[in-house]
C-alpha positions in Angstrom: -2.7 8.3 -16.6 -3.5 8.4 -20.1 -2.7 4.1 -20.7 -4.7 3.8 -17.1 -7.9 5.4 -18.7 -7.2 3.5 -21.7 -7.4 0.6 -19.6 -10.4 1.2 -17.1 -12.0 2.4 -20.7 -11.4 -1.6 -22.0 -13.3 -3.2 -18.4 -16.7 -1.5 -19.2 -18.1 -4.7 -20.7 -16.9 -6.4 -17.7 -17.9 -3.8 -14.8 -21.6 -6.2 -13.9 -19.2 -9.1 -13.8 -16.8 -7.7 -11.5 -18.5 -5.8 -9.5 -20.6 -9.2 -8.6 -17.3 -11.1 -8.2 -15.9 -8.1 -5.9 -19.7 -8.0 -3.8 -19.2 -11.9 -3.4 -15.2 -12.2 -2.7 -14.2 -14.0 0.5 -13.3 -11.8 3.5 -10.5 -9.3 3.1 -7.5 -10.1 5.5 -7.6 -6.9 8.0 -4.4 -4.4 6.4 -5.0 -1.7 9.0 -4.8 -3.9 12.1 -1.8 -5.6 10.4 -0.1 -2.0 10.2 -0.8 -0.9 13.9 1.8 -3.0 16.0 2.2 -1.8 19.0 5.9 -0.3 20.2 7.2 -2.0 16.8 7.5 -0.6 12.6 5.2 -2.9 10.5 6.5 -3.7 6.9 5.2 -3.6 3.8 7.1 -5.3 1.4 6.6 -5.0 -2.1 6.6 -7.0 -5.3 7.6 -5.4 -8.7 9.3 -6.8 -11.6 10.5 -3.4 -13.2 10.2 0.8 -12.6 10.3 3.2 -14.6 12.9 4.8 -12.7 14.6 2.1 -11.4 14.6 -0.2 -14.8 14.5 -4.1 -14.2 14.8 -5.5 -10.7 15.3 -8.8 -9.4 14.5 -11.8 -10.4 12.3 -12.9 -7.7 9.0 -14.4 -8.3 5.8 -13.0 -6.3 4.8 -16.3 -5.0 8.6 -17.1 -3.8 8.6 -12.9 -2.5 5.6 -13.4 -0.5 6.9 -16.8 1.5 10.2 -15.2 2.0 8.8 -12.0 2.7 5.8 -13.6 5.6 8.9 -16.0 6.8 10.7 -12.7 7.3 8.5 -10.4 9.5 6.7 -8.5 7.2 3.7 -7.3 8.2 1.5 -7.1 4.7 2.8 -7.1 1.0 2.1 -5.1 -1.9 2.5 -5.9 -5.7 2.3 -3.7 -8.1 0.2 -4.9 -11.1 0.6 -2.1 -13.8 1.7 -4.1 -16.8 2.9 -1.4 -19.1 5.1 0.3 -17.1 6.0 -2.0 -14.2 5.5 -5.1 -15.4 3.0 -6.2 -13.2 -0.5 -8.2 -13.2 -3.1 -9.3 -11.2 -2.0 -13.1 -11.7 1.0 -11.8 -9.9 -1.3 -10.5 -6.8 -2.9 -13.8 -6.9 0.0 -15.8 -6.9 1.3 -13.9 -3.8 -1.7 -13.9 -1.7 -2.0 -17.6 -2.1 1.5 -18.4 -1.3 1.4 -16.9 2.7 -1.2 -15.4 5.2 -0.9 -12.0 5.4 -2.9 -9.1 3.8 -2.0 -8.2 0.2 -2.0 -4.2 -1.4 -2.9 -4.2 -5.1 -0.7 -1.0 -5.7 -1.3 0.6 -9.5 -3.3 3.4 -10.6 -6.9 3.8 -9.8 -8.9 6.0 -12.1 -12.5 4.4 -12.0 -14.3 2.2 -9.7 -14.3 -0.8 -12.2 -10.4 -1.1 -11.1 -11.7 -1.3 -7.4 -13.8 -3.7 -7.9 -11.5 -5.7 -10.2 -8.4 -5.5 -7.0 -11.4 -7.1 -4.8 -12.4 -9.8 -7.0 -8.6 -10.7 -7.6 -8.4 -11.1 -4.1 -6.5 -8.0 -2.9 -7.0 -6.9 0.5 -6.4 -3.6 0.1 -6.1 -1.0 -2.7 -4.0 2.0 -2.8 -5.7 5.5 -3.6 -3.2 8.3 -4.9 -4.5 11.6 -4.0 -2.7 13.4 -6.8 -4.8 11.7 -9.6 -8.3 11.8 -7.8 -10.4 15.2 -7.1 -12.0 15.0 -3.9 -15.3 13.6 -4.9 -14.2 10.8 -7.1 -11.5 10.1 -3.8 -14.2 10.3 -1.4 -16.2 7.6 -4.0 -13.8 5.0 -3.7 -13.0 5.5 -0.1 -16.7 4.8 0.1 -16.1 1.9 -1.9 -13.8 0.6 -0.4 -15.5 0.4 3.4 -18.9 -1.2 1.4 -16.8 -4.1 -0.1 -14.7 -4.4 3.1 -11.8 -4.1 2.7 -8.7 -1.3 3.4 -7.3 1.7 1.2 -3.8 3.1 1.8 -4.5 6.6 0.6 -1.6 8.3 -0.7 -0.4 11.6 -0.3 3.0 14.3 -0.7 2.5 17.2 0.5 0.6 19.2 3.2 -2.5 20.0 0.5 -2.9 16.6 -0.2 -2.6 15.0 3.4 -5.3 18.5 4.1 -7.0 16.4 1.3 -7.3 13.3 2.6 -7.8 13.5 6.1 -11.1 15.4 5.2 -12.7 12.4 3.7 -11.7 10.5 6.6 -8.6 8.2 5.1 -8.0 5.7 8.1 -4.4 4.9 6.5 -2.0 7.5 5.3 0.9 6.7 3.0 3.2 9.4 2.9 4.6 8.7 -0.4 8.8 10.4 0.1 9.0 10.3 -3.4 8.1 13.8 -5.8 6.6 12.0 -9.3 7.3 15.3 -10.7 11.4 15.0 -10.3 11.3 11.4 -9.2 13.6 12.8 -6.4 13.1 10.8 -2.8 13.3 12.4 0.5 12.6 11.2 3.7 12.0 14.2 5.5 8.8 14.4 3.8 7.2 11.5 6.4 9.7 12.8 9.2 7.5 16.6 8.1 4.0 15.3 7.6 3.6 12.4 9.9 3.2 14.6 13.0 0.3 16.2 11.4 -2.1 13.0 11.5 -4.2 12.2 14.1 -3.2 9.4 16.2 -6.1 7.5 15.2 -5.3 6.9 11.9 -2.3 5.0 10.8 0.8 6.8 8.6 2.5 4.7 6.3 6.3 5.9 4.9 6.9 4.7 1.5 10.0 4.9 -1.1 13.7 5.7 -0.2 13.9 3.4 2.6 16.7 0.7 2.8 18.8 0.7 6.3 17.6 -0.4 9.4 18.9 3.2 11.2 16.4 4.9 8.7 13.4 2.6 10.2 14.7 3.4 13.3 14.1 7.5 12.5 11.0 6.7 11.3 9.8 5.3 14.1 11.0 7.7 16.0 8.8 10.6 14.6 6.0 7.8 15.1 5.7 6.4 11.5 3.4 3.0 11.8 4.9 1.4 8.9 6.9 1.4 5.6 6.6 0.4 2.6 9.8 -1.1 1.2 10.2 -2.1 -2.9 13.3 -1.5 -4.7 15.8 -2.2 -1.6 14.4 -5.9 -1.2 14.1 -6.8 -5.2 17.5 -6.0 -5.2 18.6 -8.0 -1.7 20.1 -11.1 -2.2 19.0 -12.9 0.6 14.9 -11.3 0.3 14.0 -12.8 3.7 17.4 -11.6 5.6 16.5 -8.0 3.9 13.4 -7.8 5.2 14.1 -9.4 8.5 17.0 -6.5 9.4 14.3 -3.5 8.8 11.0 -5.8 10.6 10.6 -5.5 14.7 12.1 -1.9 15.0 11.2 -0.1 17.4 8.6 2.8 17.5 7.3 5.6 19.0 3.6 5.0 20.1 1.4 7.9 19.6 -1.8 7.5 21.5 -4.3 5.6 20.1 -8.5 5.3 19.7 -9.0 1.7 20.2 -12.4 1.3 19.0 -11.6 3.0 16.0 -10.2 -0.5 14.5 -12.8 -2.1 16.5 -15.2 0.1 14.3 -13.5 -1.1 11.1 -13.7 -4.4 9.4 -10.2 -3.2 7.3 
């Protein structure tokens, strides 16, 4: 958190700039709409080079990830453009957006708005908003944000105080996150213990520890929407026969407020 308000620190000069680029950007593919398939898990497959727990993953190029990823049923993408610690850039966002069609998550850190407007003129579709780093009125800030430049947020949470958190300000997509960043350990009882607790109209998200199709399966069993997959694709040989086994599973429909996507331009 430190290096990430390093970082925001080193945009002031540019925040006009950006903020104009992000106010003018081209519209956002819809994320939310993307996530809500009826009777069926959407996928969010991820793009990252390196982890710090994980070390160095595949060798797969964001551009050539997205195309096999699209060509393989996902759903949306996320890339993760932390550089120090992952590896990651917003040239690698870019690259990936331009190479398929549908909506891209610019997953890193967000501290200050400057980085919100900086995912939006990059082209990102969506921005991910970790409840554990952001007090309620700096989360409610870029939520705010977020809806005036249109476009989504997948706002991420661990426990029962943080989803408390975040459905107060209104987050219209959860991501339960199954890892703890305190012991790094991942459980995915976490989403099977706190997906029941959103409303149906928002959408819940279950990220980290997912690799086998029967774990998509009990997922979307407890009515998960989506999941967000990283590390088990990276490391798939074939990326598009990865994602391909854990797209089109089936779900568990909760009942849903149609106009409230209607309502939404994310």
């Amino acid at each position: 958190m430190a290096a990430k308000r390093a970082e925001a620190a080193g945009l002031a000069g540019l925040r006009r700039e950006l903020r104009r680029r992000a106010e003018s950007a081209g519209q956002a593919r819809p994320f939310g709409p993307a996530l809500s398939r009826r009777g069926e898990v959407a996928v969010i497959a991820e793009s990252k080079r390196r982890s710090p727990s994980a070390g160095v993953l595949g060798g797969v190029e964001p551009a050539e990830a997205a195309r096999a990823y699209a060509a393989g049923g996902a759903a949306a993408m996320s890339v993760l453009t932390d550089g120090p610690f992952f590896g990651g850039s917003l040239e690698d966002l870019g690259a990936a957006r331009g190479a398929m069609e549908i909506p891209v998550l610019r997953k890193d850190f967000v501290v200050d708005e400057v980085q919100i407007w900086e995912a939006r003129a990059a082209g990102a579709d969506a921005v991910l908003l970790i409840v554990r780093i952001l007090d309620d009125v700096r989360l409610s800030g870029f939520l705010d944000l977020c809806r005036e430049l249109r476009f989504a947020s997948l706002v991420e949470v661990h426990d029962t105080g943080e989803l408390e958190r975040a459905l107060a300000v209104g987050a219209p997509i959860l991501g339960i996150n199954n890892r703890d960043l305190d012991t790094l350990r991942t459980d995915r009882a976490v989403s099977l213990e706190l997906g029941p607790r959103v409303p149906a109209d928002r959408v819940v998200v279950s990220e980290s520890g997912i690799a086998f199709p029967g774990e998509v399966d009990e997922l979307g069993e407890a009515g998960v929407d989506a999941i967000l997959v990283g590390e088990a694709l990276m490391r798939a040989g074939g990326v598009r026969q990865a994602v391909a086994q854990l797209a089109g599973r089936s779900k568990r429909d909760r009942d849903r407020n149609a106009a409230h996507w209607r309502a939404s331009a994310c």
